[in-house]
C-alpha positions as CSV (number, residue, x, y, z in Angstrom):
1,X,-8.2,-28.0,77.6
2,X,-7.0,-27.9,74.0
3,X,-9.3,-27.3,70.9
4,X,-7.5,-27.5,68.1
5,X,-9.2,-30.7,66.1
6,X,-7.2,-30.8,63.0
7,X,-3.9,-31.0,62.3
8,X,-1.1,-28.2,61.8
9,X,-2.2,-25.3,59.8
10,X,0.4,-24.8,58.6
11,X,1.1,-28.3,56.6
12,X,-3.0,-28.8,56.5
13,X,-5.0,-28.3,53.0
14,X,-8.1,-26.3,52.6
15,X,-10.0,-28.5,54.2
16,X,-7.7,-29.2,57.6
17,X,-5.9,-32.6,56.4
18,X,-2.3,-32.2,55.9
19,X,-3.3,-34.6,52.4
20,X,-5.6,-32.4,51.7
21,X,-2.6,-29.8,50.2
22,X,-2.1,-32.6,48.0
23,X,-5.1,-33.7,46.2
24,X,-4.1,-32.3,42.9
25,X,-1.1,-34.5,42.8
26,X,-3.1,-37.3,43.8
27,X,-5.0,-36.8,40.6
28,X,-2.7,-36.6,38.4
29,X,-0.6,-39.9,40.0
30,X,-4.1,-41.6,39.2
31,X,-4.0,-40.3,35.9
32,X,-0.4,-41.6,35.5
33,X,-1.5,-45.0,36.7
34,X,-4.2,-45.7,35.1
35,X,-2.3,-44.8,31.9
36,X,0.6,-47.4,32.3
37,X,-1.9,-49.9,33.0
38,X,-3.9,-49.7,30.4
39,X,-0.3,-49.4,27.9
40,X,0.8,-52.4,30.1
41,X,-2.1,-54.8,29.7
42,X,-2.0,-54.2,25.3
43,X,2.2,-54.8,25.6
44,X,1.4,-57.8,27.8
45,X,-1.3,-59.2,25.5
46,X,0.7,-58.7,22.6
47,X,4.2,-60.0,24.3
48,X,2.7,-62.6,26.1
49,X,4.6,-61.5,28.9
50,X,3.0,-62.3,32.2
51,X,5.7,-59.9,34.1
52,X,4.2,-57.0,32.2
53,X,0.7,-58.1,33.0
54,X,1.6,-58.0,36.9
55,X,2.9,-55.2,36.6
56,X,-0.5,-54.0,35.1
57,X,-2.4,-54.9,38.0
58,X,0.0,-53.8,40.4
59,X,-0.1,-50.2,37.9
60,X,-4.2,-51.1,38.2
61,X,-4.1,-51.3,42.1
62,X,-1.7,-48.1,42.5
63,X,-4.8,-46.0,40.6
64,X,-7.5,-47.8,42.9
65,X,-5.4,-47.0,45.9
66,X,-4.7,-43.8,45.5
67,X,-8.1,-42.8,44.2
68,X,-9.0,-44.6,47.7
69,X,-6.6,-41.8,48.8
70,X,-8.4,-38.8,47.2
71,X,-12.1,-40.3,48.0
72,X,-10.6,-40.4,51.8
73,X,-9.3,-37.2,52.1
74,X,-12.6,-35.6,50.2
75,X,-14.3,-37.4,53.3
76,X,-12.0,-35.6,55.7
77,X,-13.1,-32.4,54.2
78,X,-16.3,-32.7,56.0
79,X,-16.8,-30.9,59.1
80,X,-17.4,-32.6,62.4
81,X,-20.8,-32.8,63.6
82,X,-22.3,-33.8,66.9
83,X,-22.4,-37.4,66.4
84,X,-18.9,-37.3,65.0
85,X,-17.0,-34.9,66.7
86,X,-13.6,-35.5,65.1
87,X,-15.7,-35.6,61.4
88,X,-14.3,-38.1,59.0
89,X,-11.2,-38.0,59.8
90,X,-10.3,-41.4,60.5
91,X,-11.9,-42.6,57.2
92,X,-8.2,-41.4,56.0
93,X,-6.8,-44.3,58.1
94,X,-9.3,-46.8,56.5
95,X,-8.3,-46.0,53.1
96,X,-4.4,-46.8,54.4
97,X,-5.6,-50.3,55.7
98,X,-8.0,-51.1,52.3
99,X,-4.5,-50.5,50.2
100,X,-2.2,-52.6,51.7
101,X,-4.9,-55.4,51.7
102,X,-5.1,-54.6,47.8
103,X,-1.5,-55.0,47.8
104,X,-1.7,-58.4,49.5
105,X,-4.3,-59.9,46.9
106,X,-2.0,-58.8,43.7
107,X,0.9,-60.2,45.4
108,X,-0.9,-63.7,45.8
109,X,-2.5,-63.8,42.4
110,X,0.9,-63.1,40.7
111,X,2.9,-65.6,42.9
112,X,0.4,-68.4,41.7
113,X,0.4,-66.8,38.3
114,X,4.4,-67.0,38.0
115,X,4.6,-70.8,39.7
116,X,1.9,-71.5,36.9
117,X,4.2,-70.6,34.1
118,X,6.9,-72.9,34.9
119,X,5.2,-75.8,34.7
120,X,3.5,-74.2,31.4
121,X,5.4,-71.9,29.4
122,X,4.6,-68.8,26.8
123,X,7.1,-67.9,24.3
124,X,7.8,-64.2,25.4
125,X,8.4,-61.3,22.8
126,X,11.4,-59.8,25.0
127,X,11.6,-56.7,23.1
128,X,8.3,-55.4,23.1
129,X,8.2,-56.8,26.7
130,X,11.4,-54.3,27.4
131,X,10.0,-51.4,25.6
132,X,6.9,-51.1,27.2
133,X,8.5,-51.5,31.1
134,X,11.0,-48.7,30.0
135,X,7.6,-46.4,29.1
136,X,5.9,-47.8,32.5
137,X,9.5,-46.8,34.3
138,X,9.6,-43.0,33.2
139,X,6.0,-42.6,33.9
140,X,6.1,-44.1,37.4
141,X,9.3,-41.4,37.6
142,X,6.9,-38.9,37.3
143,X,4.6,-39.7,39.7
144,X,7.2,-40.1,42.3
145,X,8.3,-36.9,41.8
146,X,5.1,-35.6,42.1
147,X,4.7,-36.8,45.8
148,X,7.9,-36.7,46.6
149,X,7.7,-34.3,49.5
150,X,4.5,-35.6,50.8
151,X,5.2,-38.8,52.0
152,X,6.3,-38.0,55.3
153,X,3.1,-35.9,56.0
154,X,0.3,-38.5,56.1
155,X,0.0,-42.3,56.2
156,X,-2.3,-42.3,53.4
157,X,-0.1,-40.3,51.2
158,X,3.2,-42.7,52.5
159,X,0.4,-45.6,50.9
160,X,0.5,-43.7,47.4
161,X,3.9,-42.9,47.4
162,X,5.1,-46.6,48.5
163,X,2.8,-47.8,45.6
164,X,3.7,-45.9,42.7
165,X,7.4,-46.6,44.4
166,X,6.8,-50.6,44.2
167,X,5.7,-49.6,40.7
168,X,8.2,-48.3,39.4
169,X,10.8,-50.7,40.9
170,X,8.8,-53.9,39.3
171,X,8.9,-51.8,35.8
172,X,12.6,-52.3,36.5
173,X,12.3,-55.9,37.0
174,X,10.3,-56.1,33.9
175,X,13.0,-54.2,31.9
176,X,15.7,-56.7,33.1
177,X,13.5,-59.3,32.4
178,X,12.7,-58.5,28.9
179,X,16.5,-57.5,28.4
180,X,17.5,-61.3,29.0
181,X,14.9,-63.2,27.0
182,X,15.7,-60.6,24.1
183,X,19.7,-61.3,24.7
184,X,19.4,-65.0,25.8
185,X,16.1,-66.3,24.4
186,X,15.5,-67.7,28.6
187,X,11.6,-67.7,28.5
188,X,11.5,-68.5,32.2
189,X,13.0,-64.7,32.9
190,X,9.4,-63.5,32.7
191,X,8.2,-65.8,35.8
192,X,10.7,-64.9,37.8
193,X,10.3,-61.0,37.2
194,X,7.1,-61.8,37.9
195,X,7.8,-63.3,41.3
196,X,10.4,-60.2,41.9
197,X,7.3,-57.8,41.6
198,X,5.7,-59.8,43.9
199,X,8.3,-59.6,46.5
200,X,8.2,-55.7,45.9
201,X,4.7,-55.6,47.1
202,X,4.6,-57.9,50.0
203,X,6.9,-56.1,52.4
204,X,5.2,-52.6,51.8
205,X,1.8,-53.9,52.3
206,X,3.0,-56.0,55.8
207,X,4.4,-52.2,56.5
208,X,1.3,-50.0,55.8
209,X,-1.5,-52.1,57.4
210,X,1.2,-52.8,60.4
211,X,0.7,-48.4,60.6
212,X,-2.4,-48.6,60.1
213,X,-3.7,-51.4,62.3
214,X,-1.6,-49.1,65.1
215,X,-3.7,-46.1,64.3
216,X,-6.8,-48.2,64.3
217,X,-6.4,-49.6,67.5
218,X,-5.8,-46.3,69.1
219,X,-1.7,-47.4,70.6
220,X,0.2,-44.3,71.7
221,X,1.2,-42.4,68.7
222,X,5.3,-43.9,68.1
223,X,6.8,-40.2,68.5
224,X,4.9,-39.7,71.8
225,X,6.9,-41.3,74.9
226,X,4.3,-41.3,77.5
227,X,6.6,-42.2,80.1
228,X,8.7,-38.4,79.1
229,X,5.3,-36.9,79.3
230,X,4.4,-37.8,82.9
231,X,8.0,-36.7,83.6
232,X,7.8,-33.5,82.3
233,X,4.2,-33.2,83.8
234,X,5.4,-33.7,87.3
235,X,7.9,-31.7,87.1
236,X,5.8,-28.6,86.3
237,X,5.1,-26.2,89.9
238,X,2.1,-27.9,91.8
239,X,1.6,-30.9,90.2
240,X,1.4,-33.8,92.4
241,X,0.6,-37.3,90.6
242,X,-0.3,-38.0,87.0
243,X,-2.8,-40.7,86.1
244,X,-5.7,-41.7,83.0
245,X,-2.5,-40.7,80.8
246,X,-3.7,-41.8,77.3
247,X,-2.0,-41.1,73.7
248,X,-3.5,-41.9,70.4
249,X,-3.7,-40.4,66.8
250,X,-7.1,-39.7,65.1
251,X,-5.2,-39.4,61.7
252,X,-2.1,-38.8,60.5
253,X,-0.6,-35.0,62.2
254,X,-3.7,-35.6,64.8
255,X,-2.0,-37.0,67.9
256,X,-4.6,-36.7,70.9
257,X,-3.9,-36.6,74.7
258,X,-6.1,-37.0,77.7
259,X,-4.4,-36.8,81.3
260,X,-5.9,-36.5,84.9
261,X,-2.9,-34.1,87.1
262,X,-3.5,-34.1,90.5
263,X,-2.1,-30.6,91.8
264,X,-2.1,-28.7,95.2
265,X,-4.9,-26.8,96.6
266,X,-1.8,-24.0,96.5
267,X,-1.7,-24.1,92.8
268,X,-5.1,-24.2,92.4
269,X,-5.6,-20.7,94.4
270,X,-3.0,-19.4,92.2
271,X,-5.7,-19.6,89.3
272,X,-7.1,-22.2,87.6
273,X,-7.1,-21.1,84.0
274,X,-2.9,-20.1,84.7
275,X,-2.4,-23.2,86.0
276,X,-4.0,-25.4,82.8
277,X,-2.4,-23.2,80.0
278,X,0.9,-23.9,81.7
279,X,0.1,-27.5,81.7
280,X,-0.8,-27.5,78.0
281,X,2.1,-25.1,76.8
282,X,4.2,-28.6,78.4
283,X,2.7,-31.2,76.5
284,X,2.1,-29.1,73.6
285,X,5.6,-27.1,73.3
286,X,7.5,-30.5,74.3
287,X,5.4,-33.0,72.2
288,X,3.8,-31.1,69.5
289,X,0.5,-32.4,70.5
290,X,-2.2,-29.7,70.1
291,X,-4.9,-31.1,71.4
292,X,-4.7,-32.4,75.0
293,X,-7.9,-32.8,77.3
294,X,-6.3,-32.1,81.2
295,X,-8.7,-32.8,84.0
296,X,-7.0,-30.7,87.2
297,X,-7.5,-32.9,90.6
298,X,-7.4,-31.1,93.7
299,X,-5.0,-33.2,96.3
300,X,-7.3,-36.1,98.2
301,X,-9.6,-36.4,95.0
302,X,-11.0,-40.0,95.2
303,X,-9.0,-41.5,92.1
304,X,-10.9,-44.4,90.7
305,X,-9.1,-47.9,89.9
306,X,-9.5,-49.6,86.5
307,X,-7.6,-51.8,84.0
308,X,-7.4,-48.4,81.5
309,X,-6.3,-46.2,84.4
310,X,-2.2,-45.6,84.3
């Protein structure tokens, strides 16, 4: 059987996370964030712009999220022990879910906040209003560049990203917002760039706990085809039948598979150790999954019957 618990070495920080080679990043996006909310809430008290002040929180959540990020991947740092054999690892996955729920509460508070405004309007300062989003813009620039090639190697890093992404796309809103009351003197621009951020955040959230709920519930990981794994199982020398096949991912990079191959009493004379290695150069060369528990079945092994059992 496999033993390699953590992901890629490779891509993996210090610690054996592949966010782990980011945490300095991850620092400095917090950094980032919690400066252009802090900038944003003074414009937005002294604009009276209520599109500036949701962009604040979202800015506010961003920090909280990806500080939820770092305190995560700290966690993962922590070697396994015997009561938790894959360590902390999963905590990583938590982290993902908790951000897009944080997502989800800022989008409902600025919906309400924005239908609010209609009904009772604040004269908007739409200069200071566009001055301030154009500051929040080129900082959210820089943040994006700073994880810019991480995204793609963890879910919880694809949560920062996608934040400070949705942030910088609702300083945009702002800017256009504050661009027509200063041109046009139409107060009722702020709402609706208020609603706009809003509809930034609700589709990344819905994506990121959709990931995360998968991960959580322990579903075959969406690049492993378990069906193309049995295949190329039974087509290996000696291998008879294929069943217990089970895919899931610890965290991100950490896809985990657990098989039972039923093989001839020939291939088993041929040694056993030859025999497994081969098995796991298969799943490992074909599906990059590095850590695959095979049980090896001699041929008229009782095979039990269960719901779990495919």
């Amino acid at each position: 059987m496999g033993h390699d618990h953590g992901p890629s070495a490779a891509t993996a920080g210090p610690g054996g996370t592949l966010s782990g080679a980011y945490r300095g990043r991850l620092l400095w996006t917090i950094g980032i964030s919690a400066a252009i909310t802090l900038i944003q809430v003074v414009g937005a008290l002294l604009s009276g712009s209520l599109a500036l002040l949701a962009d604040a929180a979202h800015s506010l959540t961003d920090a909280v999220g990806v500080a939820l990020a770092l305190g995560a991947i700290t966690l993962a740092q922590r070697a396994p022990t015997p009561r938790r054999t894959f360590g902390f690892y999963r905590v990583e996955i938590f982290s993902a879910a908790l951000n897009a729920l944080l997502l989800v509460a800022v989008f409902c508070w600025v919906l309400w906040s924005a239908i609010g405004r209609f009904s009772d309007p604040v004269e908007v300062k739409g200069g200071l209003m566009f001055a301030v989003a154009v500051g929040g813009l080129l900082a959210n620039l820089v943040g994006l560049w700073l994880l810019r090639d991480a995204k793609e190697k963890s879910l919880n890093l694809r949560g920062a990203y996608l934040e400070v992404l949705g942030d910088a796309l609702g300083s945009v809103a702002v800017i256009v917002g504050g661009l027509v009351i200063l041109l046009t003197g139409w107060q009722a621009a702020d709402p609706i760039a208020s609603i706009v951020i809003g509809l930034l955040i609700l589709p990344r959230s819905y994506g990121l706990l959709r990931d995360s709920v998968h991960v959580l519930l322990e579903a075959t990981p969406q690049d492993v085809d378990l069906a193309e794994v049995r295949r190329h199982l039974l087509a290996e020398p000696g291998v008879v039948s294929v069943h217990d096949l089970h895919g899931w991912t610890v965290t991100s990079g950490m896809p985990v598979l657990t098989a039972h191959v039923v093989v001839t009493q020939a291939a088993l004379s041929d040694g056993y150790g030859a025999l497994l290695t081969r098995l796991q150069r298969c799943t490992g060369g074909h599906f990059d999954v590095a850590h695959s528990t095979l049980q090896l079945e001699p041929e008229g092994h009782p095979e039990k019957s269960g719901a779990l059992h495919t």
